[in-house]
C-alpha positions as CSV (number, residue, x, y, z in Angstrom):
1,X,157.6,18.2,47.6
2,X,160.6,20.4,48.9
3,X,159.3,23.6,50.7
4,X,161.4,26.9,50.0
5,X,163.7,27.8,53.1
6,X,162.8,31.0,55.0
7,X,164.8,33.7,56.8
8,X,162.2,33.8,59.1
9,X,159.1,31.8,60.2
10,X,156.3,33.0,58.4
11,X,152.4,32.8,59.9
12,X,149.6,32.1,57.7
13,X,146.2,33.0,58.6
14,X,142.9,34.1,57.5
15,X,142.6,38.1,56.7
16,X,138.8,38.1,56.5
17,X,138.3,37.1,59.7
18,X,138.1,39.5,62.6
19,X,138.6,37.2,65.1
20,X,142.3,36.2,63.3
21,X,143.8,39.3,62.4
22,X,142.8,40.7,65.8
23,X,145.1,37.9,67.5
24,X,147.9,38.1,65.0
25,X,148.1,42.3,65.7
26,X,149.0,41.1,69.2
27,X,151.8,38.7,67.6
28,X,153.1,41.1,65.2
29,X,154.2,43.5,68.3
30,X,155.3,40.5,70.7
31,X,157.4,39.0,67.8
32,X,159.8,42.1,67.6
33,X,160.2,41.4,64.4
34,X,161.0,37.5,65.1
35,X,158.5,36.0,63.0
36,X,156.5,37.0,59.8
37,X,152.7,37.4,59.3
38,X,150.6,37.1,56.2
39,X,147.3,36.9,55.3
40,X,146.3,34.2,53.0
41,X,144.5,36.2,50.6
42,X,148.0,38.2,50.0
43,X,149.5,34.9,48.3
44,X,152.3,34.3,50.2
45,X,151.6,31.1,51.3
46,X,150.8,29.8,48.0
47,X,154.7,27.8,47.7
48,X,153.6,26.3,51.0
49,X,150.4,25.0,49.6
50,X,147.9,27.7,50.8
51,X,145.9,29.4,47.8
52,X,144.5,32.6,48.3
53,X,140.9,31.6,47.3
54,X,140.8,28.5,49.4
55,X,139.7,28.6,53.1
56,X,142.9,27.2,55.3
57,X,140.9,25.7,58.6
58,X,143.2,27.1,61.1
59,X,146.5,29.7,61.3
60,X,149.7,27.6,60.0
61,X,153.1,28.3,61.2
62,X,156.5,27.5,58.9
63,X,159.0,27.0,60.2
64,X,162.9,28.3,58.7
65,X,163.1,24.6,57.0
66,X,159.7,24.7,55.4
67,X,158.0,22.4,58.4
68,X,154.2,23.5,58.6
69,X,152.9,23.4,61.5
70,X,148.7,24.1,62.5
71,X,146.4,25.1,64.8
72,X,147.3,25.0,68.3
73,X,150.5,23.7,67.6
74,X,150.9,26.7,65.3
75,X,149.5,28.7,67.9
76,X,152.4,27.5,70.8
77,X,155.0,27.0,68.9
78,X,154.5,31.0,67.2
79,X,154.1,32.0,71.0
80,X,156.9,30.6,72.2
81,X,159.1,32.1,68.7
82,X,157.8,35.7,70.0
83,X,159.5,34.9,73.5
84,X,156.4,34.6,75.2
85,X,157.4,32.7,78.8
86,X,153.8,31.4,79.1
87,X,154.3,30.6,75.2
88,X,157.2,28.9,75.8
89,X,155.9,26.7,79.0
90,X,153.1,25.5,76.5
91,X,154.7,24.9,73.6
92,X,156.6,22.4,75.8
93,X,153.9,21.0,77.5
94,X,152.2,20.8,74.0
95,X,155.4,18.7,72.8
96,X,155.6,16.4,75.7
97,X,152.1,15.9,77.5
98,X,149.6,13.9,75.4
99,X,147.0,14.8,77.3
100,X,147.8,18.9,76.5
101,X,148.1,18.2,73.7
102,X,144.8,16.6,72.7
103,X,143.2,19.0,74.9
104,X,144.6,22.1,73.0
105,X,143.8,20.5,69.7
106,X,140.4,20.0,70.5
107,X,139.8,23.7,72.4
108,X,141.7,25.2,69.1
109,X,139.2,23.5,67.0
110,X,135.9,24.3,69.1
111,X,137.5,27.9,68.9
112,X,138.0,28.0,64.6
113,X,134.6,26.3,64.4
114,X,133.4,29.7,66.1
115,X,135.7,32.2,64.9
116,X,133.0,34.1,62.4
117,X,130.7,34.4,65.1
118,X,133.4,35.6,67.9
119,X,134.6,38.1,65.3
120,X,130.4,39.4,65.4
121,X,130.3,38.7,68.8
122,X,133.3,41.5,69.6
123,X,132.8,43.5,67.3
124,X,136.0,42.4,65.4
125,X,136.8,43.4,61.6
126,X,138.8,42.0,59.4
127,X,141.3,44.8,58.8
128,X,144.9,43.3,58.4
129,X,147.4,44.3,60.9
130,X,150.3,46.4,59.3
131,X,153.3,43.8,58.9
């Protein structure tokens, strides 16, 4: 299956979590305009595979030539597009160290099995950040 190009990187992740669009506000400043952000209850993802009505499992980052990246390597690799230097540093380390990177994978997934109850915990709501 071909994926569409972009013009930018584009940032799926779940609107009706707290704990998600509370990160990606952060993102949507530091990116400058670098990156784009959707929720994927507003559809945009759907030519990438990513139904509205279906639960994704972690935030997905694709890339300008349709690559999909998830989870933490999402996560660095969208850091590191927003010109974060500590982004950038991981992303590299996440790319080259084996050992980061199953560390990461593992921490982001300990993290999205306990996203619902962060959200709760901080009092996050779901609003979605402006784009």
């Amino acid at each position: 299956m071909s994926m569409p190009p972009r013009p930018l990187p584009l940032v799926i992740y779940d609107g009706e979590c707290g704990f998600c669009t509370a990160s990606m506000r952060r993102w949507i400043i530091a990116g400058n305009g670098r990156l784009e952000f959707s929720a994927v209850q507003d559809g945009e993802g759907e030519a990438y595979g990513f139904p509205p009505d279906r639960p994704m499992g972690a935030v997905h980052l694709i890339e300008v030539d349709g690559r999909i990246r998830r989870g933490a390597e999402a996560v660095f690799r969208m850091m590191a597009l927003c010109g974060s230097l500590a982004g950038n540093v991981a992303w590299r380390m996440y790319q080259r160290v084996a050992l980061f990177r199953i560390l990461s994978d593992w921490g982001y997934r300990r993290v999205a099995e306990r996203r619902a109850a962060l959200s709760k915990m901080i009092c996050l709501r779901p609003n979605r950040p402006e784009k």
